[in-house]
C-alpha positions in Angstrom: 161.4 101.8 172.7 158.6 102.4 170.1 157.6 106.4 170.4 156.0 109.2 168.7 158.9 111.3 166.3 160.5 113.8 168.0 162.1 116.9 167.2 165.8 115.6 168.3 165.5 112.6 166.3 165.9 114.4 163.0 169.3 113.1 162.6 168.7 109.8 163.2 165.3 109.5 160.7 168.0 110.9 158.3 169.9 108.2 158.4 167.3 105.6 158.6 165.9 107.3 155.3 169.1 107.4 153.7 170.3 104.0 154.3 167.3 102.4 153.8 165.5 104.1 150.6 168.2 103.8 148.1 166.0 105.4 145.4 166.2 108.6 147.1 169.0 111.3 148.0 168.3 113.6 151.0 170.5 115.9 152.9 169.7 116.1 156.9 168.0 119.1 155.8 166.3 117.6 153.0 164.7 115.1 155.5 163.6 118.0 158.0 162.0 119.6 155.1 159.8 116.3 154.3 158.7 116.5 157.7 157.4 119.9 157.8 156.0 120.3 154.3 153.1 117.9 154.9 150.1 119.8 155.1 147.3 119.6 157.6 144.7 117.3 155.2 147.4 114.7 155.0 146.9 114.0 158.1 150.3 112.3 158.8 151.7 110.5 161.7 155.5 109.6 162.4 157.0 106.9 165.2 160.7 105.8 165.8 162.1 102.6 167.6 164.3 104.3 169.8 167.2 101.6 170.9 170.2 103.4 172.1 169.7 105.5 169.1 167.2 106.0 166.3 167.0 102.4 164.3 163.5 102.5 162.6 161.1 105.3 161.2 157.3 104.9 160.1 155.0 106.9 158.8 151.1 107.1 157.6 149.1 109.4 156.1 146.7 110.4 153.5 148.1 110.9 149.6 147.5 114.2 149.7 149.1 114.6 146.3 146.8 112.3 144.5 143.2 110.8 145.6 142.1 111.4 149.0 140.9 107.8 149.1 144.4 106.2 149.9 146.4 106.5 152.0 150.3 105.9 152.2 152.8 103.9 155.1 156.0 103.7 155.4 158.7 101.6 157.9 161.9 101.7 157.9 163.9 99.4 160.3 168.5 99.6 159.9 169.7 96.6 159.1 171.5 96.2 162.3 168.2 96.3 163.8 165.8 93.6 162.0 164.9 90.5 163.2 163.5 92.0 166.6 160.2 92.6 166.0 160.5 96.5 165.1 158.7 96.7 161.9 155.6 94.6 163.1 155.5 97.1 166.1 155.6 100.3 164.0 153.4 98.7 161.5 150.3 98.1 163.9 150.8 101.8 164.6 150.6 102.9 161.2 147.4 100.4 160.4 145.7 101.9 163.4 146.3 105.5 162.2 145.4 104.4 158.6 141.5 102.6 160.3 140.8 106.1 161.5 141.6 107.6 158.5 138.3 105.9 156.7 140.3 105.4 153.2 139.9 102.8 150.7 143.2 101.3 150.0 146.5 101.9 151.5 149.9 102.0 149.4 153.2 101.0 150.4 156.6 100.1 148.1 159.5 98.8 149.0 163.2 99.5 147.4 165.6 96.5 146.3 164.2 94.4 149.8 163.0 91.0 149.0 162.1 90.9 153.1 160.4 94.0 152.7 158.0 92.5 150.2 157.4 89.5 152.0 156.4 91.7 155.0 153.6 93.4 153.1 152.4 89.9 151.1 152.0 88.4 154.8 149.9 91.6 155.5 147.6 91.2 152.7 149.2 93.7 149.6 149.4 93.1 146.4 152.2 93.8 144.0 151.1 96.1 141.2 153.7 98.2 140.2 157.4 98.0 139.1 159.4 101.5 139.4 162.9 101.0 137.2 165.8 103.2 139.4 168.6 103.8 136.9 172.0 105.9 137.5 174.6 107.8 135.5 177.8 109.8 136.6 176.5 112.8 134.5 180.6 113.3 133.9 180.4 110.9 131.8 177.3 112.3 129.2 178.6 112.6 125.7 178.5 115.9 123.6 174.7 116.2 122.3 173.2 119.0 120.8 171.6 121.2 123.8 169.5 123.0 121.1 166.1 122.5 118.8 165.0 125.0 116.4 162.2 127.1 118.3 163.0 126.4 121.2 165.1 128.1 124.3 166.5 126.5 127.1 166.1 127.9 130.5 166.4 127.1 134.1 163.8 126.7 136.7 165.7 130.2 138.0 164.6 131.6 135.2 161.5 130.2 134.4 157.6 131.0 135.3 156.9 128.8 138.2 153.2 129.0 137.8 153.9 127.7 134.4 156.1 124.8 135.3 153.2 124.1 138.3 150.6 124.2 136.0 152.4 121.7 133.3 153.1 119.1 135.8 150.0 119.1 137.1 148.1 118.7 133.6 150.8 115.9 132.7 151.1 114.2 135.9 147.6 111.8 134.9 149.9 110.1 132.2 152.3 109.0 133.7 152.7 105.3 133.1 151.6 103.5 136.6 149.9 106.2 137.8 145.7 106.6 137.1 145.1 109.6 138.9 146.8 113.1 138.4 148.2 115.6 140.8 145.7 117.3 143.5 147.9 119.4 145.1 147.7 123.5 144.8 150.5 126.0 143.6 151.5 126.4 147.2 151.9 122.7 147.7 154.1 122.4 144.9 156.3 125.2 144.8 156.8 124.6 149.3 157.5 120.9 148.2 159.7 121.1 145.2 161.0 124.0 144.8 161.7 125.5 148.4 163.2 121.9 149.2 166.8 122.5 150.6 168.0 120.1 148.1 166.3 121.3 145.1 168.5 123.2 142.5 166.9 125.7 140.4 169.9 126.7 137.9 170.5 122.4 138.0 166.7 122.4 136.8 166.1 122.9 133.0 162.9 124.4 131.2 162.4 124.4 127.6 160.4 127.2 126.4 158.6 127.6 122.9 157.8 131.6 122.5 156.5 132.5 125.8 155.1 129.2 127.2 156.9 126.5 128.9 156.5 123.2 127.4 159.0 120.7 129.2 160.9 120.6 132.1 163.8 118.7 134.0 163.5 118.9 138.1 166.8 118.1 140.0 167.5 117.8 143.4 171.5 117.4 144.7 172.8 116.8 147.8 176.6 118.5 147.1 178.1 116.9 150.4 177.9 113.3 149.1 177.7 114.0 145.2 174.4 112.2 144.7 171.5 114.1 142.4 167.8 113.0 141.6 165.5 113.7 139.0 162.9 115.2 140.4 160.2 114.6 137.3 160.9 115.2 133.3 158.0 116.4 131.7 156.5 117.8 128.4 153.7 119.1 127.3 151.2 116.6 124.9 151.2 119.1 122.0 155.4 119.1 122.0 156.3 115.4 122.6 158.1 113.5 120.0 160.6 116.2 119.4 163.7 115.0 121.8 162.7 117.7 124.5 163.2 115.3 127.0 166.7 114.7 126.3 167.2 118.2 126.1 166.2 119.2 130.0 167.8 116.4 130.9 170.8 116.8 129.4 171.1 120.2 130.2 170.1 119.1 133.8 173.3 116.6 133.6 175.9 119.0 132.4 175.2 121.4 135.5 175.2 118.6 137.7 178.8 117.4 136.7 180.2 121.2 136.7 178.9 121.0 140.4 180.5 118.3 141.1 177.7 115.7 141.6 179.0 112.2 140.7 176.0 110.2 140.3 172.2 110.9 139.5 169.0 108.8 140.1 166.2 108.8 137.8 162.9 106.8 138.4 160.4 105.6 135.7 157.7 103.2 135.2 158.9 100.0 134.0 156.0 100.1 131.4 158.0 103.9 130.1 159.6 102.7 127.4 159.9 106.4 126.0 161.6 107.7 128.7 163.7 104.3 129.5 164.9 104.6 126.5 165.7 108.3 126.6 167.9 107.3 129.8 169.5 104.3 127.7 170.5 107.3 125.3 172.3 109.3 128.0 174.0 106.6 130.0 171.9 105.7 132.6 171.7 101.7 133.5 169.3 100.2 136.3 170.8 100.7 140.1 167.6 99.6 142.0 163.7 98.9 141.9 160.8 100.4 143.4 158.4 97.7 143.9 154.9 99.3 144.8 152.3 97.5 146.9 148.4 98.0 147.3 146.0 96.4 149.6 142.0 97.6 149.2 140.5 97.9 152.6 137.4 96.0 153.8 134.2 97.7 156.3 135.9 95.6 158.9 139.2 97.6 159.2 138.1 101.1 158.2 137.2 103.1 161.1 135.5 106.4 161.4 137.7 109.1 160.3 140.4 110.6 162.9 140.2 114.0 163.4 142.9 116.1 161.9 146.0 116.4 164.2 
């Protein structure tokens, strides 16, 4: 049965998450936290095929984050599951949400599913962007230096949030693969990133020159299973070119394997070379890819705008 999300079926749109986004570590908590921290211009919209349990999850909403223009969707059918007739279903629910919506073009990816992409070429999306997974078992990280003259190492604990907000936000247009920068306000962020469940502030590393912080290190860890993710490494224009990069992250490593975590995920733009190659130098090799999908809309499908719910 193809319903609207309910509260009970938080277990069961953790595992679909979980099993099918292999780019991504959540704990049950982590996933209850994604749910609730969309905010009301988003605009967002869940469903669940509900066959003696929870087998499928979509979702569709504005990116909120980025440009209001386009908007984002989501499905996720079990394995077990496929073949049925599940994803279509939850898909013509999303597309009707995203026609009220009014936007311009929608975005979808797909992780390591070569089913997946044909599902969203039938449906008129374009491949555009390449997302490179990689993995290390932060044990492993050799012996570098942790230090660079005039700078301190912090953690996120100990850091200025409104600093670290503000940096990502000014960096976050540069990005290779992404043309727009971050939209979202202090609130947004900090409720997102750094009140997630999963998010570990002393596992988080700042680097700070005098009394401004110039790159960071994010890292969310999900102790139970022993799985961490990089939650965004970023430095400041004036700084880069200096290793700070390598720094936060390996300071963000070494706390990770003291607490036990066994592997972490790190996501960059296959275009990245920097940053690729800064993960070459700690031991990360590729686990996955994100493969990301547009498709412009025409006058024909876009639909007055819904109302927020």
């Amino acid at each position: 049965m193809i319903r609207e999300l309910r509260d009970s079926d938080l277990a069961g749109v953790a595992r679909v998450w979980r099993e099918v986004r292999l780019d991504s570590v959540q704990s049950e908590a982590g996933v209850r936290h994604l749910l609730e921290t969309f905010p009301p211009r988003a605009e967002v919209a869940h469903w669940v095929a509900d066959v003696d349990g929870i087998v499928a999850w979509a979702f569709a909403h504005r990116r909120w984050r980025r440009a209001s223009g386009n908007a984002y969707v989501w499905v996720g059918v079990l394995p077990e599951a496929r073949g049925r007739g599940i994803g279509g279903e939850l898909w013509s629910l999303a597309e009707e949400h995203v026609a009220g919506l009014g936007v311009e073009r929608v975005n979808a990816d797909v992780v390591g599913d070569q089913a997946g992409e044909g599902f969203l070429a039938a449906r008129g999306f374009t491949h555009v962007r390449t997302v490179v997974v990689s993995a290390v078992d932060p044990r492993t990280v050799g012996s570098q230096t942790t230090r660079a003259d005039g700078y301190e190492l912090a953690s996120f604990a100990d850091a200025d949030l409104e600093q670290l907000y503000r940096l990502d936000r000014k960096a976050s247009g540069d990005a290779p693969g992404e043309a727009e920068g971050y939209e979202h306000s202090f609130e947004e962020w900090r409720r997102e990133l750094v009140d997630h469940p999963d998010f570990s502030a002393q596992g988080s590393s700042a680097i700070v020159h005098g009394q401004e912080v110039v790159a960071f290190s994010a890292l969310s860890a999900d102790l139970a299973t022993g799985r961490g993710r990089n939650e965004g490494t970023v430095t400041a224009r004036a700084h880069r070119g200096r290793g700070l990069a390598t720094l936060a992250k390996l300071a963000q490593l070494r706390w990770a394997a003291e607490a036990g975590i066994e592997r972490v995920l790190a996501d960059n733009d296959e275009t990245n070379a920097p940053m690729l190659a800064v993960n070459r130098g700690l031991g990360y090799e590729p686990f996955t890819e994100r493969r990301g999908f547009v498709r412009e809309e025409t006058a024909s499908r876009r639909a007055p705008a819904a109302p927020a719910r």
